[in-house]
N, C-alpha and C positions, 0 to 999 in steps of 0.2 A: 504494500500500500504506500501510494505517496500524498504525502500531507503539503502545503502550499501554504506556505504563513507570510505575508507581504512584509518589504524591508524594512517600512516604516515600524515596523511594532518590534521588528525582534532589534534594530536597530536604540527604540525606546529603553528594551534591556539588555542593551551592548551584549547581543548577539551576531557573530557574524559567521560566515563563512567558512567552514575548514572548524570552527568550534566542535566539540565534543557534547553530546546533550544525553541526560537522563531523561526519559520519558515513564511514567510514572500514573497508575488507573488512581482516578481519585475519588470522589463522590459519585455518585451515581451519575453517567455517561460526561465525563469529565477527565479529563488528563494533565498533568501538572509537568511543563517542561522545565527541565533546569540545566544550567550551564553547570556541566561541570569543569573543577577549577583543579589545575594539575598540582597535587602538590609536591612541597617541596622535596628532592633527596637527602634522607635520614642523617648524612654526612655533614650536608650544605647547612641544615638546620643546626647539627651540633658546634659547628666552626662559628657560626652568627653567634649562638647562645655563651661560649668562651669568650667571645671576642667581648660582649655586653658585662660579663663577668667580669673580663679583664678590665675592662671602663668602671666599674662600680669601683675595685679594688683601688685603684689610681685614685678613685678620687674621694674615698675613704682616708685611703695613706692620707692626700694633702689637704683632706678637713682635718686628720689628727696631727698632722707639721702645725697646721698654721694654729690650731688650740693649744700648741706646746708652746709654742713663740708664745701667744699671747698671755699666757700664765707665767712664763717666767721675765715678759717684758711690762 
């Protein structure tokens, strides 16, 4: 079966072309299309989440420098 959905609407919910879609029975005679969204690889994620870590630590460290300064000045 081919279904026909004009650009303007799937355009509406930044659907395009070459997109991947979940198609999905809903209520009674109803269908729920959804863009699926690729996610990230499980590597790519844990590199971002160290590197956020690494940024918290930094700037941990130089809230506790600059509280040491200012206690002993």
């Amino acid at each position: 079966m081919v279904v026909s959905i004009p650009q303007t609407i799937l355009a509406e919910v930044e659907i395009f072309e070459g997109d991947r879609l979940l198609i999905e029975a809903s209520a009674p005679n109803r269908l729920a299309i959804t863009k699926k969204i690729q996610t990230m690889p499980s590597t790519q994620r844990v590199e971002l989440e160290l590197s956020v870590l690494q940024a918290r630590k930094t700037a941990l460290k130089s809230d506790i420098e600059s509280n040491v300064w200012q206690h002993h000045n």
